[in-house]
C-alpha positions in Angstrom: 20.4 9.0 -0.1 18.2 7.8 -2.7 14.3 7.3 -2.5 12.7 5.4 -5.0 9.4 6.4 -6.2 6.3 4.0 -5.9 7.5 0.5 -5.3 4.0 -2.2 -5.8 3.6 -4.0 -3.1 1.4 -6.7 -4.6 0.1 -7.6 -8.1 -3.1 -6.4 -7.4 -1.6 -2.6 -6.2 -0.7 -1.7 -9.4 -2.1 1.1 -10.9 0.1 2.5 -13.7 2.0 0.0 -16.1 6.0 -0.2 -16.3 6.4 0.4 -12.2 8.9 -1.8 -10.5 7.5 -4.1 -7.5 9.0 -5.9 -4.7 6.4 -8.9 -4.0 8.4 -11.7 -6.0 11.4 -13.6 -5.7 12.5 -12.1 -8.8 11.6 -8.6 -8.0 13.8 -9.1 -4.7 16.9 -10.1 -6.7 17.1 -7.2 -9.3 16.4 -4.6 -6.2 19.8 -6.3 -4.6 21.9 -5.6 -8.0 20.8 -1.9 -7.2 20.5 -1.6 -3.9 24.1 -3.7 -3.4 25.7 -1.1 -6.1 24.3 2.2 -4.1 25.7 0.6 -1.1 29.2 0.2 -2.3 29.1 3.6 -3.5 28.7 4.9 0.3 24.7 5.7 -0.4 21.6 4.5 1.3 18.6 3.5 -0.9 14.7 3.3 0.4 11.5 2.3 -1.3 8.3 3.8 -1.5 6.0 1.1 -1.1 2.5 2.1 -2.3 -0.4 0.1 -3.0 -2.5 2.6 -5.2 -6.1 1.7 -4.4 -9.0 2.9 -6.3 -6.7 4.8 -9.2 -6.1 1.8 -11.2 -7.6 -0.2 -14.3 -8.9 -3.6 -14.3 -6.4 -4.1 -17.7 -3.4 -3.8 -14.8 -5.3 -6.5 -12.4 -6.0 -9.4 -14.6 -9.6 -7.6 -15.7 -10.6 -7.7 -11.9 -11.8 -4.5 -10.3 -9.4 -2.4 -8.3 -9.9 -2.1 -4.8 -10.5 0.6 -2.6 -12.0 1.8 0.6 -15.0 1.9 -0.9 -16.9 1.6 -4.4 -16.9 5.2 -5.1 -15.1 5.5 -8.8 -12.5 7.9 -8.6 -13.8 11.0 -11.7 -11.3 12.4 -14.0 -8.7 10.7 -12.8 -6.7 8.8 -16.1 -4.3 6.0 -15.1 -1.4 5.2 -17.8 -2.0 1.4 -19.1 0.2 1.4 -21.9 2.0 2.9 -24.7 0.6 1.7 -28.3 1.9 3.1 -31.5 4.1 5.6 -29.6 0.8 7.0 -27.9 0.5 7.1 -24.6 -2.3 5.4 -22.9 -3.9 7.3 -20.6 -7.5 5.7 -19.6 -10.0 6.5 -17.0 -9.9 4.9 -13.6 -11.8 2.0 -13.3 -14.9 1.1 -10.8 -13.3 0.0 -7.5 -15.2 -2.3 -5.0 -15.2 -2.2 -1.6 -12.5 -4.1 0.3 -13.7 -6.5 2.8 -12.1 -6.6 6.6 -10.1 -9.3 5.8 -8.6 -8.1 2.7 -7.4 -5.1 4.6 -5.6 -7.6 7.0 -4.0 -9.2 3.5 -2.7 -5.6 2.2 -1.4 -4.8 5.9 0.5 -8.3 5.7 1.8 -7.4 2.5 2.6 -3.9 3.4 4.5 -6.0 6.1 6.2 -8.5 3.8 7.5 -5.6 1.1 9.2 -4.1 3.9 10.7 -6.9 4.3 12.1 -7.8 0.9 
């Protein structure tokens, strides 16, 4: 058995660069090449879907504002962004805002949808 380790659920869960997602078409199709070739090797493959919140950095979201529960920054928490020069780059969290009732609904539903895929 084989669980995979924090699976995006939407472009605007990400909150580390390089992690694999499962929201696109395209996304979908490599995760069959591997989840096709554990099968036929008798395994079972799940994924972690995660949506990572507040710990993010608007440089992952298009320059938006991660979202959160509330707008309460996350302190001392660095999120990696990217590697430049063979340095890794490790940057605080960014301020978060408040999600609304309605965007909740929209992470539920794509919560939903990544199960699905």
């Amino acid at each position: 058995m084989i669980l995979s380790e924090a699976t995006i659920v939407s472009a605007r869960g990400a909150g580390y660069a390089d992690t694999p997602g499962i929201w696109s078409d395209e996304q979908v199709a490599a995760w069959r090449l591997i989840t096709d070739a554990v099968h036929a090797a008798g395994g079972r493959i799940f994924a972690q879907l995660w949506h990572v919140g507040r710990l993010s950095h608007a440089s992952l979201l298009d320059g938006r504002a991660p979202v959160s529960s509330s707008a309460i920054q996350a302190t001392g928490v660095n999120v990696f962004v990217a590697e430049r020069d063979g340095v890794p780059g490790f940057v605080q969290a960014s301020q978060p805002r408040a999600l609304t009732v309605d965007e909740i609904h929209v992470i539920v539903d794509e919560y939903r949808q990544a199960a699905r895929n």
